[in-house]
N, C-alpha and C positions, 0 to 999 in steps of 0.2 A: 764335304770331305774331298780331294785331294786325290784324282785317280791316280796310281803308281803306275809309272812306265818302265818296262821292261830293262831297256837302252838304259836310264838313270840307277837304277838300282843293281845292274852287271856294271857299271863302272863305280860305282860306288866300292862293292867287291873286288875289281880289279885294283882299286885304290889300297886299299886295307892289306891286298897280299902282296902289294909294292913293298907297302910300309914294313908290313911283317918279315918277310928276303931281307929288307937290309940289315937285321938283325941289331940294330943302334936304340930297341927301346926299351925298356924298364920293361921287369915282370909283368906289374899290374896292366900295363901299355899293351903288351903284349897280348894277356887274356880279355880287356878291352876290347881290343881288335879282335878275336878270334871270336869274344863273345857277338860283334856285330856283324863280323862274317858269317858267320854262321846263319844268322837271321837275316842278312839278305841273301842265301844262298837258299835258304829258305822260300822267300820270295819270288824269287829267280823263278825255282819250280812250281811253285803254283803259280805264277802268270804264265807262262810255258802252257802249263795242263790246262790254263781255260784257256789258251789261244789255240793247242790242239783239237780242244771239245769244238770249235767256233769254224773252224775250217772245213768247207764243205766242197767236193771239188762236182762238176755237170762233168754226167755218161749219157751216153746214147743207147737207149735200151733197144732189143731187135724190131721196134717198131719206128724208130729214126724218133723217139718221143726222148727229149732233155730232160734228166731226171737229176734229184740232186740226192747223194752218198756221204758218207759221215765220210773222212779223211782218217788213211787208215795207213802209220806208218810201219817200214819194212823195214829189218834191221837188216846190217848188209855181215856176214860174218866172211872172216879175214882166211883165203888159202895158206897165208905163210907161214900155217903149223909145221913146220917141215922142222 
């Protein structure tokens, strides 16, 4: 089987909401596309989530000892509530 690449299957998606903007296709066309967008946006997220799980970054513990730590991301939230 066929490992899925990240890279191919977001432009696969980027394809489908091209098609979908131009607004030039038939109903069924339409939910076509939307039903295969969806399932690789699908995709999208879970190769994400196991490329998060995989990511390990080296700390230096207070013994100068290289240790490795699960990767742990931080969201950034936005001041321009104003």
């Amino acid at each position: 089987m066929a490992k899925i690449k990240f890279e191919e299957t977001l432009k696969g998606l980027e394809d489908i909401v091209e098609r979908l903007e131009k607004g030039d296709l038939s109903l069924d066309e339409t939910l076509s596309g939307y039903e295969q967008g969806i399932k690789l946006y699908k995709q999208c997220i879970t190769l994400l989530e196991g490329a998060e799980k995989k990511i390990q970054i080296l700390v230096k513990d207070e013994n100068g000892v290289f240790r490795t730590k699960e990767f742990e991301i931080e969201t950034m939230q936005s001041n321009d509530s104003k």
